[in-house]
C-alpha positions as CSV (number, residue, x, y, z in Angstrom):
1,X,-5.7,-6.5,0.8
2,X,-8.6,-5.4,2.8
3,X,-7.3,-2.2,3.5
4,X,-6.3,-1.8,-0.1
5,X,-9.9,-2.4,-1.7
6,X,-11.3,-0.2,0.8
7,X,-9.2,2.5,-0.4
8,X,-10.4,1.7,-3.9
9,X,-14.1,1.5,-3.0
10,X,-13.5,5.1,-1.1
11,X,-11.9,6.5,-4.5
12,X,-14.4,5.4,-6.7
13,X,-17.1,7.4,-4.1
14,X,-14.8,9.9,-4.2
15,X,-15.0,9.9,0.0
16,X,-11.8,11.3,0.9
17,X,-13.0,10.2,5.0
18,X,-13.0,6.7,4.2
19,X,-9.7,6.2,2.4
20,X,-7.9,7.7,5.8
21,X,-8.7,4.6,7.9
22,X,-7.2,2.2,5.7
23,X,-4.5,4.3,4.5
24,X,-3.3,4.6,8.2
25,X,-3.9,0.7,8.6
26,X,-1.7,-0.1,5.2
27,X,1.8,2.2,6.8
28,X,1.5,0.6,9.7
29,X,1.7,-2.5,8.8
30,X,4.0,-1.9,5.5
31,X,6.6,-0.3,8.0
32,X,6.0,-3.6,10.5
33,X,6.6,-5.7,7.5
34,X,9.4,-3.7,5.8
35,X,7.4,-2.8,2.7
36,X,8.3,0.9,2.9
37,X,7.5,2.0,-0.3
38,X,3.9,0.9,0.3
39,X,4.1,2.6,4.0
40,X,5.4,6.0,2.2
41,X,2.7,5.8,-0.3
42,X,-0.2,5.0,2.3
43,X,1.6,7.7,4.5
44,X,0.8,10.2,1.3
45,X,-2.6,8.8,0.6
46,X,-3.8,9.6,4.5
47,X,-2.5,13.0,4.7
48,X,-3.9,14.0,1.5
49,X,-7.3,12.7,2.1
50,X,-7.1,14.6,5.2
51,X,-6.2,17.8,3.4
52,X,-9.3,17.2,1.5
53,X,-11.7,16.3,3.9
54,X,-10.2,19.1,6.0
55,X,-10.5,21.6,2.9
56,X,-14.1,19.9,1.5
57,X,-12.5,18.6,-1.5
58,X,-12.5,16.1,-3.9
59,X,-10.2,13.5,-3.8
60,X,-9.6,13.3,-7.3
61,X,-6.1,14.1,-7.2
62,X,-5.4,10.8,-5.3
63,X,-6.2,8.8,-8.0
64,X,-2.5,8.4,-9.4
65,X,-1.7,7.5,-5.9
66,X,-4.0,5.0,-5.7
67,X,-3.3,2.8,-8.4
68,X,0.0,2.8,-7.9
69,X,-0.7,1.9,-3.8
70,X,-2.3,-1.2,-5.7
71,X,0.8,-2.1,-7.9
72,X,3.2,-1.8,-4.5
73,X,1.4,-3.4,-2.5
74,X,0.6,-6.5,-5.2
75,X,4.6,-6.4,-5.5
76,X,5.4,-6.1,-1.9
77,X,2.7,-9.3,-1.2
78,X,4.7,-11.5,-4.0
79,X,7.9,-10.0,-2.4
80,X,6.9,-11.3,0.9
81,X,5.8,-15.1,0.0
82,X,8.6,-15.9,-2.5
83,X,10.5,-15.3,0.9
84,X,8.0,-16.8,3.3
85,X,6.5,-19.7,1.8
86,X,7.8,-23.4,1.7
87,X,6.6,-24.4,-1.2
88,X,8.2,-21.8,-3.7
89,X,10.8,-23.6,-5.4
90,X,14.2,-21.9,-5.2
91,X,17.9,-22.7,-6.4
92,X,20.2,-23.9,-4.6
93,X,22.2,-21.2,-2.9
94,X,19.7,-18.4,-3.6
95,X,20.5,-15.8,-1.3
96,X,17.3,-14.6,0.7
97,X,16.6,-11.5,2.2
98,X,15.8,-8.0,1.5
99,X,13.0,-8.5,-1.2
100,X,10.5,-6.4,0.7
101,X,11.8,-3.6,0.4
102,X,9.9,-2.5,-2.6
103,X,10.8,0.6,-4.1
104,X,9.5,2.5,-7.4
């Protein structure tokens, strides 16, 4: 979540430089947790932020991207503890497995 604000805090300063950090933090550990969609989205975010600190240029273009990193990564959160947590009530012979793979 962290990671996520950061890269909302950057977008709002329009600093291309700080969104790469987080962006890079968020596919690793999307991939590590099987949340790809989010990985491939923060994969996106990092190189484009590159292109435009690389290029001097606004990042206004990533703003799309951004809000919809938010979305995925809300999804791919609630995704993970309906899984993991104990205390989510579930039916009886609810099949688990393979809700983190969050895809839009």
């Amino acid at each position: 979540g962290k990671a996520v604000r950061a890269i909302e805090e950057a977008m709002r300063a329009q600093d291309a430089a700080a969104m790469i950090g987080p962006a890079d933090l968020i596919k690793v550990e999307g991939i590590q947790l099987g949340a790809l969609a989010v990985a491939e989205l923060a994969e996106d975010i990092e190189f484009q932020a590159r292109d435009c600190v690389e290029w001097h240029q606004s990042p206004a273009m990533l703003l799309e991207d951004v809000v919809q990193l938010r979305a995925l990564f809300d999804q791919a959160v609630a995704a993970f503890d309906q899984e993991t947590n104990p205390l989510q009530v579930r039916k009886p012979g609810e099949r688990r497995g393979a809700a983190l793979e969050v895809r839009s």
